[in-house]
C-alpha positions in Angstrom: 85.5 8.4 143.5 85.9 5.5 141.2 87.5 5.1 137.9 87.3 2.4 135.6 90.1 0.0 135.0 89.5 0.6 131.4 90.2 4.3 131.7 93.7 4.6 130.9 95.4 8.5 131.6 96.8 10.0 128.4 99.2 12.7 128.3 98.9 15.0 125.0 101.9 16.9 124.3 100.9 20.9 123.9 101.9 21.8 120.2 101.2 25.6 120.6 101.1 28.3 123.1 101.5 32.2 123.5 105.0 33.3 124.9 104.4 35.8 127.8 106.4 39.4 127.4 106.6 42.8 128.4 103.9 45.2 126.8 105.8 47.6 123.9 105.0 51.1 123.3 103.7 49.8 119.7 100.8 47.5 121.5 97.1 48.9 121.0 95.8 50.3 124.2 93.5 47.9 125.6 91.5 50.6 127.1 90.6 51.9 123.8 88.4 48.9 123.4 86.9 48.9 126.8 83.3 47.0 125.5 85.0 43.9 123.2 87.7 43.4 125.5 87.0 41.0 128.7 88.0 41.0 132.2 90.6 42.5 133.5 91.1 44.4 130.5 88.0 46.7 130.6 87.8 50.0 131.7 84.8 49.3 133.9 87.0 46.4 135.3 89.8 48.7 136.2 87.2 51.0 138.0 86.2 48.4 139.8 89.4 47.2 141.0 90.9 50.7 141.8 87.6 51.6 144.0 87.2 48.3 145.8 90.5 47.8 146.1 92.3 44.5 147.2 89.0 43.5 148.9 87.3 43.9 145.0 90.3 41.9 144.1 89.5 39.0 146.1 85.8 39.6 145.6 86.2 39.2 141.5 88.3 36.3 142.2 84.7 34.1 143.6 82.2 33.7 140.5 79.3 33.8 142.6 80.3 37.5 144.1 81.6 38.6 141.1 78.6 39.6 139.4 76.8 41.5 142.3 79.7 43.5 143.3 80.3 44.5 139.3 77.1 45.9 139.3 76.5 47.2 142.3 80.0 49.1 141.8 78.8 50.5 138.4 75.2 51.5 139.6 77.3 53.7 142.3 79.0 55.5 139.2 76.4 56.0 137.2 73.9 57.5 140.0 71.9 60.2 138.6 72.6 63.1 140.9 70.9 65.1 139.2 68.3 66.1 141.6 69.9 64.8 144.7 73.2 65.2 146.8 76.4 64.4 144.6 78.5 63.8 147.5 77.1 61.5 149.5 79.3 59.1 152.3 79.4 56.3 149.4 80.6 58.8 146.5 83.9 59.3 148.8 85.1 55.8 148.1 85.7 55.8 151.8 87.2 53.8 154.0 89.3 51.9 151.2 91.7 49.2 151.0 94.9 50.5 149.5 96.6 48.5 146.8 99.6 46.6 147.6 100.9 47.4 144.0 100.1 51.0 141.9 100.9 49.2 138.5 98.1 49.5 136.3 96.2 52.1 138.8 94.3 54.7 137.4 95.4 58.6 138.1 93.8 60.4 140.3 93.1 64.2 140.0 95.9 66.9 141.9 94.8 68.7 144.8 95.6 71.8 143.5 94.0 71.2 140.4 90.6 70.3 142.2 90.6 72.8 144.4 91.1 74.9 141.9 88.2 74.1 140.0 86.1 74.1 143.3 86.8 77.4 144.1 86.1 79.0 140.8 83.0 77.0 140.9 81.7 79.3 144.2 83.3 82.2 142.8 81.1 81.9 139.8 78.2 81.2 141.7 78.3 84.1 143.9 79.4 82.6 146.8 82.5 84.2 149.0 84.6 81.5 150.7 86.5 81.5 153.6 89.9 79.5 154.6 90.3 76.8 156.9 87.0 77.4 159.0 86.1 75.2 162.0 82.5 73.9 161.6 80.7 72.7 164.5 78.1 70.1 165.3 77.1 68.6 168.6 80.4 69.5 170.0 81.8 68.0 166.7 84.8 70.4 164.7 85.2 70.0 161.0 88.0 72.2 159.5 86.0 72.9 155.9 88.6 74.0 153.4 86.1 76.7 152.1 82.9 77.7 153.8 80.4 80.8 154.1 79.4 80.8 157.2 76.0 83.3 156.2 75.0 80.2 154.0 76.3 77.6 156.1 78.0 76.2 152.7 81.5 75.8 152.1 83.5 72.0 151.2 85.8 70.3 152.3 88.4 68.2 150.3 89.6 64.6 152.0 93.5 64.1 150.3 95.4 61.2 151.6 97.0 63.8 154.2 93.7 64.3 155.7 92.7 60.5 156.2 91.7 60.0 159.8 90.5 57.5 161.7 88.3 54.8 159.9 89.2 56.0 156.4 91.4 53.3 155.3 91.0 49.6 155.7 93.7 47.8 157.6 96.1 45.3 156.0 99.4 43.9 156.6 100.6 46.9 154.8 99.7 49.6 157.5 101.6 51.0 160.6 100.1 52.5 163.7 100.1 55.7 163.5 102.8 57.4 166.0 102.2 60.2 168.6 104.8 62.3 170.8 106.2 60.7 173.6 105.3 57.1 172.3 107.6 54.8 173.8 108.7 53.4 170.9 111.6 51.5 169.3 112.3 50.4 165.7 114.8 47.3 165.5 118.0 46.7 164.2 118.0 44.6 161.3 121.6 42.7 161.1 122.2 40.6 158.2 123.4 37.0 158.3 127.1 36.2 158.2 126.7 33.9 155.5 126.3 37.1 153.5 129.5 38.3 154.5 131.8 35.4 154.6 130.8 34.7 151.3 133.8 36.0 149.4 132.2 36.1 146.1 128.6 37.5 147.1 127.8 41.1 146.8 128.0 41.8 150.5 131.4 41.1 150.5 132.4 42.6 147.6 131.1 45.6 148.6 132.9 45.9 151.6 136.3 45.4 149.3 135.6 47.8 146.7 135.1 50.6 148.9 138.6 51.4 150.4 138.1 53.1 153.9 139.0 52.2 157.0 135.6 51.1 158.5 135.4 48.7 155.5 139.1 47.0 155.6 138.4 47.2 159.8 135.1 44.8 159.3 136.5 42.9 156.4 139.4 42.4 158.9 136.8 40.8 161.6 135.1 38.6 159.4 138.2 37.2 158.0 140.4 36.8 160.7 139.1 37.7 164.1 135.4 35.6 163.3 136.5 32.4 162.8 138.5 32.5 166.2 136.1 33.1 168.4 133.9 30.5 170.3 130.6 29.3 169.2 129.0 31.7 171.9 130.6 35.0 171.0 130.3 34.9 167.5 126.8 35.8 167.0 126.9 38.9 169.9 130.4 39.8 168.4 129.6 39.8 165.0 126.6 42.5 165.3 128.5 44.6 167.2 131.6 44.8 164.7 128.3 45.3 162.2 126.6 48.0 164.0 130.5 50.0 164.7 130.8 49.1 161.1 127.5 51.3 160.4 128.0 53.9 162.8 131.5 55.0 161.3 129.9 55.3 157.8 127.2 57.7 158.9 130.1 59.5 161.5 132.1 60.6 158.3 128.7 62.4 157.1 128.0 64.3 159.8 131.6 64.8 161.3 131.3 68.8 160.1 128.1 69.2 161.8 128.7 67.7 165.1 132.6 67.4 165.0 133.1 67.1 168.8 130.4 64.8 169.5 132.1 62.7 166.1 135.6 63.0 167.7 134.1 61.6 170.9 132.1 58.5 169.8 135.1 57.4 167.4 137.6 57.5 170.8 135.0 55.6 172.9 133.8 53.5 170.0 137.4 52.0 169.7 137.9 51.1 173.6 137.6 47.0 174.2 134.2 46.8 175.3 133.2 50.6 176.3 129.6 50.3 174.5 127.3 46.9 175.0 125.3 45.9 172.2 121.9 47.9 173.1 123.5 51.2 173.2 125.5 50.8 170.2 122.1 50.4 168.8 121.0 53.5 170.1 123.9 55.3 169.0 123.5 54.1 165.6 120.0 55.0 165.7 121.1 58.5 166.9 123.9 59.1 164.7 121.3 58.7 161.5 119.0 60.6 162.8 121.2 63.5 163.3 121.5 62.9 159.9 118.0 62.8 158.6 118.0 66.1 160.6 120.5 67.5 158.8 118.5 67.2 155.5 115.0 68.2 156.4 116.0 70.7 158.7 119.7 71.8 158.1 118.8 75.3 160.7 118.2 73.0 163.4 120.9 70.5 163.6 122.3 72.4 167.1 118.9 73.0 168.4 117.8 72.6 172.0 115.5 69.0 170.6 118.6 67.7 168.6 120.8 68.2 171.9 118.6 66.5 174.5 118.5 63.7 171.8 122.2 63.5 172.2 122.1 63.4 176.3 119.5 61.0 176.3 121.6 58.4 175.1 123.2 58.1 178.2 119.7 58.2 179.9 117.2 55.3 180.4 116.0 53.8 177.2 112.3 54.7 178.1 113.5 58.4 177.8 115.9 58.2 174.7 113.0 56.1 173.0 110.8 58.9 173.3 113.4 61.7 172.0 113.8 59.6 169.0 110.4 59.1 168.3 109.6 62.5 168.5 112.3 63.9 166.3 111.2 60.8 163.6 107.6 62.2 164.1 108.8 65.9 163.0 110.3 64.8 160.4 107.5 62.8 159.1 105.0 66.0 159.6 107.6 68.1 157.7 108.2 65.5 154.7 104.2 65.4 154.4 104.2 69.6 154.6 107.1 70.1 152.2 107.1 66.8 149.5 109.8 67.4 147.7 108.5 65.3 144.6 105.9 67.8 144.7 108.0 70.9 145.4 110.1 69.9 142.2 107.5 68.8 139.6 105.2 72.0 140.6 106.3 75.1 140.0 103.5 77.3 141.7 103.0 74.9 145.0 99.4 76.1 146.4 100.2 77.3 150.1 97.6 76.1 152.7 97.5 78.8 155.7 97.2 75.5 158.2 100.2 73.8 156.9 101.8 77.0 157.1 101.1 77.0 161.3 102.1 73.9 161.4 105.2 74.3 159.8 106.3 77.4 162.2 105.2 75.2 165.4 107.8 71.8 164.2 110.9 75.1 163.7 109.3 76.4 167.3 109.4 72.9 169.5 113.2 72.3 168.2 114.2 75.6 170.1 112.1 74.3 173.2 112.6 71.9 176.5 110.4 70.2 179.2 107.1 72.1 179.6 107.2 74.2 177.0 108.3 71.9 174.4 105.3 69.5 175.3 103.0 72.3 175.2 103.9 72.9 171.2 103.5 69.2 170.7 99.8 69.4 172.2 99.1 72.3 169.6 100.6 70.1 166.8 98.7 67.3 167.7 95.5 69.5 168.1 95.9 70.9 164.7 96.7 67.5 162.6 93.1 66.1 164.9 91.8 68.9 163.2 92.8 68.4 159.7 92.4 64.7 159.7 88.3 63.7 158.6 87.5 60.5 160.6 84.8 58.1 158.8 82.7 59.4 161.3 82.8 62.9 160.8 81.9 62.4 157.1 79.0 60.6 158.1 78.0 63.5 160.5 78.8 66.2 157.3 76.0 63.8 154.9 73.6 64.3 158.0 74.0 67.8 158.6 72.7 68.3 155.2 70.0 65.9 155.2 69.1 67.7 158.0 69.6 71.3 156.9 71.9 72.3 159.9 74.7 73.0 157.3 75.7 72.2 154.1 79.7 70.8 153.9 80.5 68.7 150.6 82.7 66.1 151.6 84.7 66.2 148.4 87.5 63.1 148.1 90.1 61.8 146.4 89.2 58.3 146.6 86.3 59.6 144.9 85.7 57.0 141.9 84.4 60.8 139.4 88.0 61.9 140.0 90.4 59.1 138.2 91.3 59.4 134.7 93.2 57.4 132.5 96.2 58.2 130.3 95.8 58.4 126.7 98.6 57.0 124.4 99.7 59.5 121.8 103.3 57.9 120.0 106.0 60.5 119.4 107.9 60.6 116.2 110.9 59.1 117.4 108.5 56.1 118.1 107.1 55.8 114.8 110.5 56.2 113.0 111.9 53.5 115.1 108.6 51.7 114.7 109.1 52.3 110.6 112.6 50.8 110.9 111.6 47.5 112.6 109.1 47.5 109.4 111.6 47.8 106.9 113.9 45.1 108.3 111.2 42.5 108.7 111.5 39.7 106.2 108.3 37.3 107.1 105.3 38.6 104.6 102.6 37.7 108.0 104.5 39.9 110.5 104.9 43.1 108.2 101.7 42.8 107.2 100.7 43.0 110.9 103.3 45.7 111.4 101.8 47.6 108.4 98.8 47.9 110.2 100.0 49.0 113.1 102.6 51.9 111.8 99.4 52.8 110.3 97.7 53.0 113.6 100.4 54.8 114.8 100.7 57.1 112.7 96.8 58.5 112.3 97.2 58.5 116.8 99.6 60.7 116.5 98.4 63.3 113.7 95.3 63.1 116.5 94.6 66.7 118.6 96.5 65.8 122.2 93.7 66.0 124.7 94.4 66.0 128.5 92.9 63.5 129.8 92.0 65.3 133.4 89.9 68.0 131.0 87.0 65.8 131.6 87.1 64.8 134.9 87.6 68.2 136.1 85.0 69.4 134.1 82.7 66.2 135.8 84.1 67.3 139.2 82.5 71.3 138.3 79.3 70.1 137.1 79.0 67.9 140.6 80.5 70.9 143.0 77.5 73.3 141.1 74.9 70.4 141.6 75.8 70.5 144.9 75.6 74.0 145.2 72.4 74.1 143.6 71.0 70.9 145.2 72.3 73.2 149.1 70.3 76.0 148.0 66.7 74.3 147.2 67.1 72.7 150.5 67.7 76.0 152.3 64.8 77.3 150.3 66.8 80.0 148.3 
């Protein structure tokens, strides 16, 4: 490209430009003004985003894709089931990319709340539902959450602990899923020894304002016995002083618990040269396990599983890499059981007759060995293949119906009729904090601006307080009695 030598660059200096801040608890709800406000402050915007996910993201980021997937999106959520079926493969929002944030994501209605709302919806229509019922299709099982197996019509509702294979788009936010006996290993992380021999850095500090033994013992190392040692040593001799570091700290947690096997590692642990850097790794490993064991299932910490975990630290790495994988793996099943988040923000937890099995069979493989404990694993793993819903198998539920073999709404929470947005209501401590920023303001253009906007505040808050889930629950039981409706003509009833 060529310019002309007459052309001559100019640089304007900028004389005004907005400041970026925080949002405030006074700002006006963008949302409130979702048809004058533009990208990415629209409501429709934010449905878009939250159902496409990061893929929609990046799509909205290219003008010439922007406009297709937009509409297509909103013609999706507007479909007029009427006289159709509501919950077809595309209304489950499945398979979706998850966010890499959840700032700004809509909520997304409880499972107890929907199945609640579900199963009142049958009730009221007459139709008697049974639990956790194994539906079958060309060799195919489906465990329906409700069904009637006289109408062949029940439901079944996909929550993120039922996502199975196909459901959720890969990114470099996933991790492979784990199964018992997986011969797997999770690395050490050891930090650099800059971080340490930095005397004024936080690592180091922290090491000196905790007075124990372990810490004055590696603060010892780095200061004295590091800087001795040859250029070849330091690196191997620095992350094992780290890892014995570690392994002491978690020792003095569990030292009640397992006090000879405590008494034992801290003798060895202090020989020249008893332990090579791979099995203090393992021991490590182990040692905070135990731990983890101790908090999810303080029954079990001296059963048979927690035991043989123990031994096989002396065994070969392909077998302690197992034990430790499965004891991680029943504590993951237990943690997604039993969420504590949830147990403490809901007081009346909805009990699921399945979770309740599966629950009994993690307490029953701790007390097992060798055959028998590997025969309780194949039942867990047969139960969670069970409750998982592969892409596939809601593909097969859409066709049943269209066919008229049975009639199983697959009902999900990705589903883009079961987000709701937060409405802001100010309190009165807001407003009188509001009012006193008002009164202290000296420029006659900002308190006429803040005027306005106590006054806003003020008629928002005199304003009924309406949940915001009221209406997409109420969407979620018109689509269930659609459905039900929409099952019924097909059947010819």
């Amino acid at each position: 490209m060529s310019h002309s030598k007459k052309n001559k660059l100019k640089v304007t200096p900028v004389k005004r430009y907005k400041v970026a801040k925080y949002p405030s608890f006074d700002d006006p709800n963008p949302l409130e003004h979702p048809d004058t406000l533009p990208y990415p402050f629209s409501e429709n915007a934010f449905k878009l985003l939250c159902g496409l996910g990061f893929t929609g993201a990046l799509l909205l980021g290219c003008t010439e894709e922007t406009g297709k997937v937009y509409s297509e999106f909103i013609s999706l959520v507007k479909r007029d089931t009427t006289t159709g079926n509501p919950f077809t493969k595309e209304m489950t929002g499945l398979p979706y990319m998850p966010a890499s944030f959840g700032t700004g994501l809509p909520s997304r209605v409880r499972r107890e709340d929907a199945i609640g709302v579900i199963n009142r919806v049958f009730r009221e229509e007459g139709i008697v539902l049974e639990s956790m019922v194994d539906v079958e299709k060309d060799g195919v099982v489906v465990t329906a959450d409700g069904y009637n197996e006289e109408m062949q019509l029940g439901y079944v509702f996909i929550d993120y602990g039922r996502l199975g294979e196909g459901t959720v788009l890969g990114n470099g936010f996933s991790r492979k899923e784990r199964k018992f006996n997986d011969n797997s290993k999770k690395e050490t992380r050891y930090p650099n020894i800059k971080n340490y021999k930095d005397k004024e850095g936080s690592n180091y500090k922290h090491l000196v304002k905790k007075d124990t033994p372990q810490n004055k013992a590696f603060i010892d190392f780095i200061d004295e016995t590091y800087p001795t040692l040859a250029s070849s040593e330091k690196e191997t001799r620095f992350k094992k002083a780290y890892l014995i570091y570690r392994i002491y700290n978690v020792l003095e947690k569990i030292a009640s618990l397992y006090p000879a096997y405590t008494t034992y590692l801290r003798q060895s642990i202090e020989e020249p040269d008893r332990f090579n850097l791979g099995k203090l790794e393992k021991i490590l490993s182990t040692v905070y396990a135990l731990q983890q064991v101790e908090a999810v299932f303080p029954k079990l910490t001296k059963s048979v599983l927690v035991t043989e975990l123990i031994s096989s630290i002396d065994q070969s790495d392909e077998r302690w890499n197992k034990q430790i994988n499965n004891l991680y793996l029943l504590i993951y099943l237990n943690k997604q059981i039993n969420n504590p988040y949830k147990l403490r923000r809901l007081k009346n937890v909805v009990r699921n007759a399945q979770n309740d099995r599966l629950e009994q069979l993690i307490e029953t493989v701790f007390t097992k060995s060798g055959i028998a404990q590997q025969e309780v694993f194949r039942e867990i793993e047969h139960m969670l293949d069970f409750m998982k819903i592969d892409i596939s198998e809601v593909k097969n539920i859409v066709a049943a119906a269209d066919e008229k073999e049975y009639f199983l709404a697959p009902i999900s929470q990705r589903d883009p009729r079961l987000i709701y947005y937060s409405s802001y209501r100010p309190t009165e401590n807001q407003v009188k904090k509001f009012e006193q920023r008002f009164e202290k303001e000296t420029n006659p253009k900002k308190k006429k601006i803040l005027r306005k906007r106590l006054e806003e505040m003020k008629l928002r808050m005199k304003e009924k307080k309406i949940d915001p889930r009221e209406k997409t629950l109420k969407m979620l039981e018109d689509q269930v009695r659609k459905y039900i409706h929409w099952s019924k003509g097909q059947m010819g009833y």
